[in-house]
Each structure stands twice: as structure tokens, then as C-alpha cells.
C-alpha angles and dihedrals in degrees: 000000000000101000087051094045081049089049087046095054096044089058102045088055092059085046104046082046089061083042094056091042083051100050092055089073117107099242097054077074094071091055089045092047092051092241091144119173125159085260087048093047098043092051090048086044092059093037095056092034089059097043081061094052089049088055101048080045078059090050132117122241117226118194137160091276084057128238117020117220103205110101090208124054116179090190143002129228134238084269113036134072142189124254095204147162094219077119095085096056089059095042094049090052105053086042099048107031093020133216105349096039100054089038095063085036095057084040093058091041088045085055096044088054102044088055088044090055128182133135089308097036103106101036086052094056097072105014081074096056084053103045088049091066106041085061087044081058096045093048093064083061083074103039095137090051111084098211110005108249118266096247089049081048099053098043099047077048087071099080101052101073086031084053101041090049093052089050084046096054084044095050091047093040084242099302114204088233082048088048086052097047104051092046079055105044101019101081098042092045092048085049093039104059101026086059088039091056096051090056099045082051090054091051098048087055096041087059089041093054088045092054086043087055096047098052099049094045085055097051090041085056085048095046092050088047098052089047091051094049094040101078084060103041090046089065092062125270111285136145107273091033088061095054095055091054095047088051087064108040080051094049103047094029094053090214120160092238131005125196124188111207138178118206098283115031146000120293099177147345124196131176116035128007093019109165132165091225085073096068109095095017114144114249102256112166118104090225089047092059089040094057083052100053100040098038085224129120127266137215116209111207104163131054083241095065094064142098122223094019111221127174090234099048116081105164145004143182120239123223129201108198120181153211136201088352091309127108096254098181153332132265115200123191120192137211137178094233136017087229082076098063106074130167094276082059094056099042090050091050090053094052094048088053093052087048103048084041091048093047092048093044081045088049100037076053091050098052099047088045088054081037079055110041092049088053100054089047082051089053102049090039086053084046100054087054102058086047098057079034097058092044092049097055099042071058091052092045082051108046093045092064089044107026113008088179094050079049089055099058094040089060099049090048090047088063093044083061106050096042077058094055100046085059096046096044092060087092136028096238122053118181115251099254090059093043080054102045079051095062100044080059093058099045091048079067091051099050092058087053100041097018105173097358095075122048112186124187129180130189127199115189103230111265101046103097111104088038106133117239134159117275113259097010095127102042094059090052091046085053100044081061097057107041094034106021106043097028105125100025117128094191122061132305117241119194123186128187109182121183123183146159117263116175111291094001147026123267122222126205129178112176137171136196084230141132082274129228109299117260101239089047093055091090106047096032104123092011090085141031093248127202143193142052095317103039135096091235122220090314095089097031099053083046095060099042083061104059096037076055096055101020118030130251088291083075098046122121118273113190125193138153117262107238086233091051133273138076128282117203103187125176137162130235126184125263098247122133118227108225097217086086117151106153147005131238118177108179135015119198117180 
């Protein structure tokens, strides 16, 4: 028993090294990634029938003289019979491809055995279909594992041989040559192909986990390469932009040549052949204009095919790269012979397609959200102005029928204002001090209009003063004060803007002895752009929009009543200086 299990052993090694040859061949991945179809499960029934049939080809034959010595036996005779591991064939196939797949695969065992003959013969012939789809049955008790784990393997392995000796004593009614055989060959084929399973198992995940490796290590390339051109590409393609680009594909792809097109001509061409003379050349080659218009990738075979043509340049891949959803330019890579393109080639330039695609569609993103985002701070920071504007001048109206001199002065202050906004609104930061002269601008309009009946003070902790803050964000809320807040009141008005440091930022307070904001309007004041008779109009709202904007929600408005009476608007903005700093003011009192 121990010299056949020895011999067994010897055998299946030869047989598991031409598996694992086998398994390295790009179709076994379609059994390995579950993509089963009948064509699928009829080419894996014959793979894994045949690797059965190998094995029972690597048996032992055992006869009445013993062990035979010849390692190929074509047939078997009445007496003798195989210890063999074709076992392993059948058992990886109903465990790997299921059902289906062990079942044709024992079919096509069973067959061979039958023809083969022999004592076990017969009982072989249709112990292996079933077998086959016991393990097929097994298998969907690991449906969530991808290939079942080596040690699970061996030990389901166990049942096959046991199985197939019990159907052996039934077909011979228990023979006293069956009941010798099976003593003889029962214990080494169950150790044979249980151990032989769990290292064709192994090796099937051992080649799984390289491939694994490899891929990642490839994306990861890819991804290294795309983050390296982006920076380039992102700038628009030009001539020395595409240069750049094509340095580094040459560099990291180690490919022979490399050319960087847009859709019409020649931006740049590094490696061999480089020329001047290449830069500005119209696109010529059919497969060129192909990859243009298909968006698809391209293999280059024949000199022919290439642009520019060089002796030394046989072959090239040809990569779309696009742009907005367009194809926005070609990447060429060069090589002096199509044998050294080879698959891994392909599947990484693919990948470098999809990524350079993916970053310029990620950037192009990026800009319009910044377009956007600018233009919507434009439009609420145009739409503070006509509002103030429109106030002031109902003033102006006003003050000509009652005080023609006060209007006067309204009006050249007005224009003082506003030259001083249309400096400020030019960016979307102003340092403190010129948020501050603006309002005292504001508020020398508003004197002439209210003289004794409003008194505004405002208070700047020193060292505030080149803090950044949005144009026009205290005025509004100043504002808001007088025309909401105090309307109504017969004493007289008091206005308070407090800033002070807090921690990381500056805190910001404007507060009024006035009626207060209604209770049902505290929680949308500054959501919505709010109209009628009760509400604080576009002016607190376009403020907030703006510092969420800049800022971020921790910015944003919060509005309460004061328990004396009067309203609080209170916001954050963060300590940062504003380096257009010219001059300090440190308190304002009006």
C-alpha cells in the first residue's frame, strides 16, 4: 500500500504540473469569473473531462501479478484495474463550474473507463457522472467564495474515491477479487486525490492573487501616470504642453517613441524619430482618423500604419483620449515591433485612456463649478447694489420737495459710495478696514436723512483690520436695522456692530433696540429671498448666500430677539488677513 500510494503520488505530480501549465491560459478565466454560458460549460466539461482521463492515463495498474510497472496502459483486463487520481478532474469541475460542468466532465471519464474496461470499469462509468454533480451541489454551498479554499477542498474530496469503492463492491456483488482490490487501491486513492484537489485549488488561487497583483500594480501605474500628465493636459493642448505629456508617458512607459495629438494635427513627438518638422503636421493615417472618430483604441501592425514613419518603428498603439465627452486628442505610443505589444500593453492602455478621460472630465467639472460658483457670487453682489440704490434715491425724491440742500449732499455722497463699490466689488474678499470705510459711507447718507433720531456705533477689536470678509456684508445688515428694525420707533434709533475675535475666527454682531424680527420669520430669515410688508427683503439673504458660499454653512446668518428688546443678527468668518492691506482702522464711532 505504501509503494502504490508512493507511485500515486509520483504521477499526480507530473499531472497537477501540466494543470497548472494549463490554467495559465486566458479562457480558464471565464470559468474562474463565473461567466457560464453552454459554450462556456461544454469547453470546461471537456477541459476537466479530459484532465480525468489524464489522470487515470498517470494511474497505477493493479492485476493479479500486483503492481504493474508500465506508466501507460491503453486497456485493462477482466481482472485488473487502475489506482488512479482521474478523480480530481471530476471533483474540480463540479466545484469550480457547478452542476452542469462536473456532470459532462464525469460523462466523458465514465466513457473513457468503460472503453478502457477492466474489473472497475462499469461501476466507474457512471459512479463519475455522479460524483460530478454531487460536487456541483456542494459547490452552491459556497456560492459567495470565488474559488472554494484548499483545506474545504480536500476534505469534500474525501467522498469521491469512498463513493466510487462502495459503487465498485455493488456492481461486482462484492467479488472477492473486488473486495481485494478495493482493500488495495481504496486508502491511497482516497489520499491521492483529496490531497491532489487541495493543490490544484492552491494553484488556481496562487495564479488568481498574481493576476490580482499585477493588476493592481498596473492601475496603480496608470493611475501614477494620469496624475502626473494631468497637470499638462489640464492647461489645454498646445505644443509645448504636449511635450511635456509625451516626456513623461515615454519615460514611465518605456516605449520606444511616444506622440501627443489633438484631433487635427501633431502636437508633439519624443523618442525616436523625433523631428521638429513633426510639430503642426496634419494627422494622415487611416487608423489615426479612425481612433478619432470611434473613440476606440487602435493597434498599428504595419510600418504603413504609422506617423511619423520611421525605419526603426514597426508598430504602435493608438490612444483616444477625451474631453467633455469628445474625443480631444490622440496618444501614440511606438514600438519597434508588434511582438512587443502584448495583451498587458493593450489592457493598460486602456486603462490609461479611461483615466486621462475620467481626470479631464473631473477637472473640466472642477472649473465650471468654480465659473459657476463666481457667477452666482457676481449676481447676488450686483443684486445688493440696486437695492441700496433704489432706497437711497426714494430718499433723494424725498429730501428735494422738503430740503433741497440735505438732497444735495445725499446725492454727492451717493456717488462717493458707489465709486467706492465699484472698486470693492472687483473681488470676492476685502480686507476689514475697507468693509468698515464703506459703511461709514453709507451711514454719512443716512445722517442727512435721519440726523439726531438714529445713533450707530460700531466697534473693531485692534487687530482686525486686514481680516478678509465679503464686500458690502455689513451694510446690508446696518441697513436691515434701520428700515426693518427701527421702523415705527418714535425715540431714538440705536445700532450696534460689534466684531471680535473668537477663537479661530471673528465674530461678527449687529444689533438694534428695535420691534425685533417676528417669531414665525426667525427660521427662514436669510433661507429664502423673502417679500412683503414683514420681511427683511433680498438684502439678508444675498448676504448669507454669500458667506455659505465662501465660507461654508459654519458662516452662515443666525438671527435671534434680543430679551430687552431688538433684534441680533450674528455670523463667523475665518481669521485670515487679507494681504491688500493698506491702513488700519480700529474703531468707528458715528
Amino acid at each position: 500500500m505504501e509503494q502504490l500510494t508512493l507511485l500515486l503520488f509520483e504521477r499526480m505530480g507530473l499531472l497537477l504540473l501540466i494543470t497548472f501549465i494549463l490554467t495559465r491560459i486566458p479562457q480558464f478565466r471565464y470559468l474562474l469569473d463565473r461567466r457560464m454560458d453552454w459554450k462556456t460549460g461544454v469547453t470546461f466539461s471537456l477541459f476537466f473531462g479530459l484532465v480525468s482521463i489524464g489522470g487515470t492515463y498517470a494511474g497505477v495498474t493493479i492485476g493479479e501479478e500486483g503492481i504493474g510497472s508500465y506508466f501507460f496502459a491503453a486497456s485493462l483486463g477482466p481482472d485488473e484495474a487502475m489506482a488512479d487520481s482521474a478523480l480530481i478532474g471530476i471533483v474540480m469541475a463540479g466545484l469550480l463550474g457547478g452542476v452542469a460542468v462536473g456532470t459532462g466532465a464525469g460523462i466523458l471519464s465514465g466513457v473513457h473507463a468503460y472503453w478502457m474496461g477492466g474489473l472497475t470499469g462499469a461501476a466507474e462509468a457512471w459512479s463519475t457522472p455522479v460524483i460530478g454533480l454531487l460536487a456541483g451541489l456542494v459547490a452552491r454551498f459556497f456560492a459567495e467564495e470565488r474559488v472554494i479554499a484548499p483545506v474545504k477542498a480536500l476534505f469534500i474530496s474525501v467522498f469521491a474515491p469512498v463513493l466510487q469503492m462502495g459503487v465498485i463492491l455493488i456492481a461486482t456483488e462484492s467479488s472477492a477479487s473486488a473486495i481485494r482490490m478495493v482493500n488495495l487501491i481504496g486508502v491511497p486513492m482516497v489520499v491521492a486525490n483529496s490531497i491532489g484537489v487541495g493543490i490544484f485549488v492552491a494553484m488556481i488561487l496562487a495564479v488568481l492573487r498574481e493576476e490580482e497583483r499585477a493588476s493592481a500594480s498596473e492601475t496603480q501605474r496608470a493611475l501614477h501616470i494620469a496624475e502626473m500628465a494631468l497637470p499638462y493636459l489640464k492647461q489645454g493642448l498646445t505644443f509645448e504642453t504636449a511635450e511635456a505629456t509625451a516626456n513623461i508617458l515615454r519615460r514611465e512607459l518605456r516605449a520606444n517613441a511616444v506622440a501627443v495629438t489633438d484631433t487635427e494635427e501633431i502636437l508633439a513627438h519624443v523618442g525616436i524619430g523625433t523631428t521638429s518638422l513633426f510639430q503642426g503636421e496634419r494627422i494622415k493615417t487611416e487608423l489615426s482618423r479612425k481612433a478619432i472618430q470611434t473613440g476606440e483604441i487602435q493597434i498599428a501592425k504595419a510600418k504603413e500604419h504609422i506617423q511619423p514613419q520611421h525605419p526603426a518603428l514597426g508598430a504602435a498603439i493608438i490612444v483616444p483620449f477625451r474631453n467633455g465627452g469628445q474625443v480631444a486628442g490622440l496618444i501614440k505610443l511606438y514600438y519597434h515591433s508588434v511582438r512587443q505589444i502584448r495583451p498587458v500593453e493593450e489592457a493598460f492602455a486602456k486603462g490609461l485612456s479611461k483615466l486621462i478621460s475620467i481626470q479631464l472630465d473631473i477637472a473640466m467639472a472642477e472649473e465650471l463649478r468654480g465659473l459657476m460658483k463666481d457667477a452666482e457670487l457676481k449676481a447676488l453682489q450686483a443684486q445688493i447694489n440696486p437695492h441700496f440704490l433704489f432706497n437711497t434715491l426714494n430718499a433723494i425724491v424725498t429730501l428735494i420737495r422738503v430740503n433741497p440742500d440735505a438732497a444735495r449732499r445725499v446725492t454727492v455722497q451717493l456717488g462717493s459710495y458707489m465709486r467706492m463699490n465699484l472698486t470693492m466689488t472687483q473681488s470676492p474678499l476685502v480686507p476689514l478696514y475697507k468693509e468698515l470705510e464703506h459703511l461709514q459711507t453709507y451711514l454719512g447718507i443716512v445722517h442727512i436723512r435721519f440726523e439726531d433720531r438714529l445713533s450707530v456705533k460700531c466697534v473693531c477689536e485692534p487687530g482686525l483690520e486686514a481680516v478678509a470678509i465679503p464686500p458690502s456684508t455689513l451694510q446690508p445688515l446696518v441697513e436691515n436695522s434701520i428700515h426693518h428694525g427701527l421702523k415705527g420707533r418714535t425715540g431714538q434709533g440705536e445700532i450696534l456692530a460689534a466684531l471680535r475675535r473668537g477663537g479661530d475666527g471673528v465674530q461678527v454682531t449687529v444689533e438694534d433696540n428695535g420691534s425685533g424680527f417676528p417669531a414665525r420669520l426667525l427660521d427662514k430669515l436669510g433661507q429664502v429671498p423673502a417679500h412683503g410688508t414683514e420681511s427683511t427683503g433680498l438684502g439678508l439673504y444675498n448676504v448669507n448666500r454669500r458667506l455659505i458660499n465662501l465660507f461654508g454653512p459654519g458662516s452662515r446668518l443666525r438671527f435671534s430677539n434680543r430679551p430687552e428688546g431688538g433684534a441680533r443678527i450674528e455670523f463667523t468668518i475665518p481669521y485670515q488677513a487679507d494681504e491688500r492691506r493698506e491702513s488700519t482702522n480700529e474703531s468707528h464711532d458715528s
